[in-house]
C-alpha positions in Angstrom: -15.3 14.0 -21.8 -13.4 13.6 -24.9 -10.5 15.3 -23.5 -10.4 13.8 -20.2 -10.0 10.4 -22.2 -7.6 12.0 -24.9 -5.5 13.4 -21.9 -5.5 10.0 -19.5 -4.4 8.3 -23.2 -1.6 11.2 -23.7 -0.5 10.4 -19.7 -0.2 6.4 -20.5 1.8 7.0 -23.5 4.1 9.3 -21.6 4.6 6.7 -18.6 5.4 4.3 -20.9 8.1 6.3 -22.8 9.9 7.5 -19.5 10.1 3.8 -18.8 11.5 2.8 -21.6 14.1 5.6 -21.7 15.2 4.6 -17.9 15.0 1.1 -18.9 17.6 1.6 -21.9 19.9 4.3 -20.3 20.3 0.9 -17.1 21.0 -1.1 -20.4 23.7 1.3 -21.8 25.3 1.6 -18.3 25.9 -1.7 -17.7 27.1 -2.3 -21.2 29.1 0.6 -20.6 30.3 -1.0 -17.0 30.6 -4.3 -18.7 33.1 -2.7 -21.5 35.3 -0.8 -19.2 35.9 -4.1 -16.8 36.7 -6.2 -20.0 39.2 -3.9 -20.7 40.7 -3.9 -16.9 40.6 -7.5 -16.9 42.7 -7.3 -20.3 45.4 -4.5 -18.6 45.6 -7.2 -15.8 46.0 -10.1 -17.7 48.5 -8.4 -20.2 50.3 -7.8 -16.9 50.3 -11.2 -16.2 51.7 -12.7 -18.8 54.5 -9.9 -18.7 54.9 -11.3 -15.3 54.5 -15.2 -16.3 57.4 -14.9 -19.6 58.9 -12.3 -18.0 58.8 -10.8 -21.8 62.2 -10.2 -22.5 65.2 -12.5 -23.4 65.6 -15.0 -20.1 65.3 -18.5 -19.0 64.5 -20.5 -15.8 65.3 -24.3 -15.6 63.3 -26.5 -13.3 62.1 -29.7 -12.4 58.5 -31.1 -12.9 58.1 -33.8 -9.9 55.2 -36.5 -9.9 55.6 -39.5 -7.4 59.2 -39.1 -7.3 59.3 -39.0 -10.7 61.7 -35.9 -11.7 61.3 -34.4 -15.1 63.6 -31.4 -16.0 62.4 -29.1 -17.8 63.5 -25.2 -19.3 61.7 -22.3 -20.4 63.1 -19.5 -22.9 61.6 -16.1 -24.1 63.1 -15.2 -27.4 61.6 -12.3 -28.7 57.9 -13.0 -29.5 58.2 -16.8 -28.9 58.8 -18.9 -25.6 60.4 -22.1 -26.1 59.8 -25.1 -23.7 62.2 -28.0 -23.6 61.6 -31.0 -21.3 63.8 -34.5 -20.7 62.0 -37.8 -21.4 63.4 -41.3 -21.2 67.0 -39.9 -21.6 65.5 -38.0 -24.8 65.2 -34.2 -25.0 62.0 -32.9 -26.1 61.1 -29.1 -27.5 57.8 -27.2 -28.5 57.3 -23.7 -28.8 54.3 -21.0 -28.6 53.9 -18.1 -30.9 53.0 -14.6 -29.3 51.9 -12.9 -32.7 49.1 -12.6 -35.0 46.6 -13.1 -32.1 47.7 -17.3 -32.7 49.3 -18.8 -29.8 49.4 -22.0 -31.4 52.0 -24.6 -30.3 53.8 -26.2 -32.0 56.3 -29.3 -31.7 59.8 -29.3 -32.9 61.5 -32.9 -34.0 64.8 -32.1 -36.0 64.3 -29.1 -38.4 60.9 -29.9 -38.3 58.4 -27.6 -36.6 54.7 -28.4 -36.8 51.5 -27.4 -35.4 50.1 -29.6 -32.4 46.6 -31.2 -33.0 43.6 -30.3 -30.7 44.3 -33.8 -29.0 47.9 -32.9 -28.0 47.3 -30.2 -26.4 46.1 -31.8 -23.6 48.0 -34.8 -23.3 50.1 -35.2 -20.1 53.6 -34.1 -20.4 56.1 -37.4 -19.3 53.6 -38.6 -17.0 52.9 -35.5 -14.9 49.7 -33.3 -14.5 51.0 -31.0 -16.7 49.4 -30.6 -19.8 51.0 -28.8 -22.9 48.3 -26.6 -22.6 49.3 -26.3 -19.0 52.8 -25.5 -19.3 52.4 -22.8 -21.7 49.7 -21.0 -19.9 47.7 -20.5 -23.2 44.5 -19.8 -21.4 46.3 -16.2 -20.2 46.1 -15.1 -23.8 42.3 -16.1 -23.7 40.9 -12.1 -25.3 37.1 -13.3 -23.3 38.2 -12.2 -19.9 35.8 -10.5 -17.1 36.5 -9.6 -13.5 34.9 -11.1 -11.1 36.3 -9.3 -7.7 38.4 -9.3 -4.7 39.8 -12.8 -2.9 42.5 -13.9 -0.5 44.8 -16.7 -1.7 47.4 -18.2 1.1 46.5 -14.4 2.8 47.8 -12.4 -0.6 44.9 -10.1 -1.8 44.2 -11.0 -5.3 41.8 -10.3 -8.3 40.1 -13.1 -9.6 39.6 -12.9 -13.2 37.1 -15.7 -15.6 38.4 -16.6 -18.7 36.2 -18.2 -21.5 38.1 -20.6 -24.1 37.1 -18.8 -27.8 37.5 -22.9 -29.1 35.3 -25.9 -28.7 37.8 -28.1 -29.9 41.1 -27.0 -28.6 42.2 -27.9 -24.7 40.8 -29.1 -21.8 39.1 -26.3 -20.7 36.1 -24.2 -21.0 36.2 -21.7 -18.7 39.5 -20.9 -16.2 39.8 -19.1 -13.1 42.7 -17.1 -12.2 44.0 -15.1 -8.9 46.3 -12.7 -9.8 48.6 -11.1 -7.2 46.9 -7.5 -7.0 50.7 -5.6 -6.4 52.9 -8.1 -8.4 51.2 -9.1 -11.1 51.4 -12.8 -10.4 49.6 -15.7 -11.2 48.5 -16.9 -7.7 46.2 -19.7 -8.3 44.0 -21.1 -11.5 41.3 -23.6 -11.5 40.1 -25.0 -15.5 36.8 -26.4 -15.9 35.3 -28.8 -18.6 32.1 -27.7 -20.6 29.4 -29.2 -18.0 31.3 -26.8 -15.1 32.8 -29.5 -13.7 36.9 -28.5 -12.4 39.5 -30.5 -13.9 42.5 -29.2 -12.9 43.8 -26.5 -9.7 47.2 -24.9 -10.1 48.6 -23.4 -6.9 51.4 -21.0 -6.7 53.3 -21.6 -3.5 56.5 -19.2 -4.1 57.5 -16.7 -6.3 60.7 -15.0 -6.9 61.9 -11.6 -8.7 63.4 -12.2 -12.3 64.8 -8.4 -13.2 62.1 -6.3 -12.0 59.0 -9.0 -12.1 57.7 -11.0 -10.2 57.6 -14.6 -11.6 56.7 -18.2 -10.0 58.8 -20.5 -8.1 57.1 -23.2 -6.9 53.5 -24.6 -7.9 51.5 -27.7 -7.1 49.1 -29.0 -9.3 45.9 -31.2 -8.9 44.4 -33.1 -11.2 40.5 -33.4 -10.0 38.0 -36.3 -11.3 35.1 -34.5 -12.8 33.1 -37.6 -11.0 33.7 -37.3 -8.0 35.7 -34.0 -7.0 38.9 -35.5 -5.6 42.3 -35.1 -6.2 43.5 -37.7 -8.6 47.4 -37.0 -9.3 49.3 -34.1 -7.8 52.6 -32.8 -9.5 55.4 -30.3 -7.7 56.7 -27.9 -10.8 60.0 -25.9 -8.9 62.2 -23.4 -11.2 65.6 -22.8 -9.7 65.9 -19.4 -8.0 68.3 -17.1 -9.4 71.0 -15.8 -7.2 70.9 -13.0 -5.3 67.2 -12.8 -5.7 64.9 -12.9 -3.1 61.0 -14.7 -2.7 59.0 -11.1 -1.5 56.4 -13.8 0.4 55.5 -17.4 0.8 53.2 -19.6 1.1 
């Protein structure tokens, strides 16, 4: 009777050690799944920026356009920093972003001076427009939290939809930002930022691209600012970089 109990005891214990192996080999696969799609999220966003900077030594020129309202504006890659220089009120305006030490901080240049932008001017409005600094720079696509989240359709392109979590609690708008990258160019498609309660703030749409060398880069974008109240669309700005010649837009919107 003894060993009826001891084996019944013996059978219990066994159960109970199978489960827990099964139960920490489902633990080390998703942690194992989880690992391997940070990293593909990371390949595609490194892609993306390549894409976004176009990561050698070019510029566009553009025009940021709100209510009529036209805003010039210039981007320039030199070497591991992109330069960003806007017209306000007859008065040229310049900040940069630094693509080392794992920074991207910005920073504003009067003069000879060059110094770091607070948390607060980050996301004030550039002239008037939607457009944040925060905006225009894209710092969010050097964001290291990323995660995939799968498969979508933007204006009929097939894209990957990537999450992106802010590593700050002070700096920028934004919590959390979605992104739709083009899955054959590389492209940003779409991106929507939301504010710590998961309310959106703020929807960029891509509406053209064009080829810079061999990338793909943006064209044309409209951007939303959205009332965390109420959900609608309070200001809407039209950012346009000139196309270069000879170069043609592979789709559109």
């Amino acid at each position: 009777m003894g060993n009826y109990y001891l084996r019944i005891l013996h059978y219990g214990v066994l159960l109970r050690v199978m489960r827990l192996r099964q139960l920490l080999l489902a633990v080390c696969v998703m942690s194992s799944g989880s690992l391997m799609a940070d990293d593909a999220a990371r390949e595609i966003l490194a892609r993306t920026r390549y894409a976004a900077t176009m990561q050698d030594d070019q510029s566009l020129h553009g025009t940021m356009t709100k209510n009529g309202l036209r805003t010039p504006i210039s981007l320039y890659l030199r070497q591991s920093d992109i330069q960003f220089r806007y017209e306000a009120a007859g008065q040229e305006k310049r900040f940069h972003m630094r693509l080392e030490d794992d920074d991207f901080s910005l920073y504003q240049i009067v003069g000879d001076k060059v110094t770091p932008f607070s948390d607060a001017q980050i996301s004030e409005p550039i002239n008037g427009t939607d457009f944040t600094y925060e905006d225009l720079s894209m710092r969010f696509l050097y964001w290291d939290d990323a995660s995939i989240e799968g498969d979508e359709k933007v204006s009929g392109q097939l894209c990957t939809k990537l999450r992106l979590i802010n590593p700050s609690q002070t700096s920028g708008q934004y919590r959390i930002v979605y992104i739709w990258v083009h899955k054959k160019f590389g492209s940003l498609m779409k991106m929507v930022g939301y504010n710590a309660a998961g309310k959106p703030l703020k929807q960029f749409q891509v509406t053209d691209v064009m080829q810079v060398g061999k990338q793909y880069t943006l064209r044309k974008m409209r951007v939303d600012s959205i009332s965390p109240k109420t959900n609608k669309a309070t200001g809407i700005t039209y950012l346009e970089f000139q196309k270069e010649k000879r170069k043609k837009s592979r789709f559109r919107r």
